[in-house]
N, C-alpha and C positions, 0 to 999 in steps of 0.2 A: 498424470502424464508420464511417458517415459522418453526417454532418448537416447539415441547411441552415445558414448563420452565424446565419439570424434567429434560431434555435432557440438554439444554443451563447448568442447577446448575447441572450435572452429570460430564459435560468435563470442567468445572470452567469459564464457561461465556465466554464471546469476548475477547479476546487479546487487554488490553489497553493503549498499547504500540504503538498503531498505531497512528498516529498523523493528524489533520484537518482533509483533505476531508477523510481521513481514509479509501483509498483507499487498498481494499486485505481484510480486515478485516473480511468480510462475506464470502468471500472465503478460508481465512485462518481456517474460526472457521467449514464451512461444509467440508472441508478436514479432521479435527479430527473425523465430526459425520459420512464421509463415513468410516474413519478405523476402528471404531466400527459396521457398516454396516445400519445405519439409516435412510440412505435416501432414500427418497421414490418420482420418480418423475410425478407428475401432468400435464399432456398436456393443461387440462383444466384451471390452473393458468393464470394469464396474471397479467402485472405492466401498468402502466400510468406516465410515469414522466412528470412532469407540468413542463413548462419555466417560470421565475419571469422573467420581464422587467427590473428589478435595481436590483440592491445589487453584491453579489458577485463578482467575483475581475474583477474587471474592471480597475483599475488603473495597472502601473505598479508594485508597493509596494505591493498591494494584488497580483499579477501574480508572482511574483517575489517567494513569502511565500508561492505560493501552488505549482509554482517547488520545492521547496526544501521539501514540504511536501511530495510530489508526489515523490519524489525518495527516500525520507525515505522509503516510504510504500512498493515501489517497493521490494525494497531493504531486506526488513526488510520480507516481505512475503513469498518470495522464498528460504531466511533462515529459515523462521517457518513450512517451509511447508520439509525440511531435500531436496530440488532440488542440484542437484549435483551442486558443485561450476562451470563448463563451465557454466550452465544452470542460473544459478543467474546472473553470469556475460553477459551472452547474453542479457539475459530480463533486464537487468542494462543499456546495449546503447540502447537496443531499447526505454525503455522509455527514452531514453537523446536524440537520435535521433527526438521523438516524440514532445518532449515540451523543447528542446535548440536549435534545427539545423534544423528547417522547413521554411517554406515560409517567413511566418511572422514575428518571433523573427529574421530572416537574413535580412529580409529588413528593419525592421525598427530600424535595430543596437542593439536587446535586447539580442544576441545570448551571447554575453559576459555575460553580469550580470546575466542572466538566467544559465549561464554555471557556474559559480560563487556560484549560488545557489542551484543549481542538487549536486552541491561536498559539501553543506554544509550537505543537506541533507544526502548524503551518510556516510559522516564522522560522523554525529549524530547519523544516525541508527547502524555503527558499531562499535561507542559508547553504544548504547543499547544492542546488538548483544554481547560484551567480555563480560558484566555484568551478562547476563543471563547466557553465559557460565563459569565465575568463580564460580554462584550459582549453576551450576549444577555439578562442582568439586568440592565443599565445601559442598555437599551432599551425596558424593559417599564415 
């Protein structure tokens, strides 16, 4: 996605409440510039994402830190985005589904601590989630 800056400084930037991989977050922010009506889409765009050989979570301890990031954002997206509570709570197991209860965190015993960490996540984001809404009653 691209955008003019005025647009990005118009709706007050990216939402930086989003945490690591800050997953939602681009999606979060062109939800605000379609309800003003700014978007305009390009066939002719295209992306390239590159693969690195090393770095990112390869351990269980990094795997571990981007479930729980991953269900912040989950989480925390579908709230910013006003998704009726079923719908937050759907896309809630499906992403728990997705990154606790698959192939591989079931075989290789991670589905527990990985489950462990989806709920930290979530209890964080709805940590963040009462705070913006007591700001938004101590406003009105």
């Amino acid at each position: 996605m691209s955008f003019r800056k005025q647009v990005i400084d118009d709706l007050g930037g990216f939402d930086e409440n989003f945490l690591g991989p800050a997953v939602g977050d681009d999606a979060e922010f062109s939800y605000r510039v379609g309800k003003v009506g700014l978007i305009h889409y390009t066939p002719a765009a295209h992306l390239v994402h590159l693969k690195a050989p090393g770095g990112g979570v390869r351990d269980a301890v990094g795997q571990a830190r981007y479930v729980s990031q991953m269900a912040f954002c989950v989480n925390y997206f579908w709230y910013k985005i006003d998704a009726p509570w079923r719908l937050r709570l759907r896309m809630t197991l499906r992403a728990f589904r997705q990154q606790v209860v698959n192939r591989r965190t079931v075989a290789n015993g991670q589905w527990l601590p990985f489950a462990r960490s989806f709920l930290r996540g979530i209890r964080d984001s709805e940590r963040v989630i009462r705070e913006l809404r007591g700001r938004a009653r101590a406003r009105r």
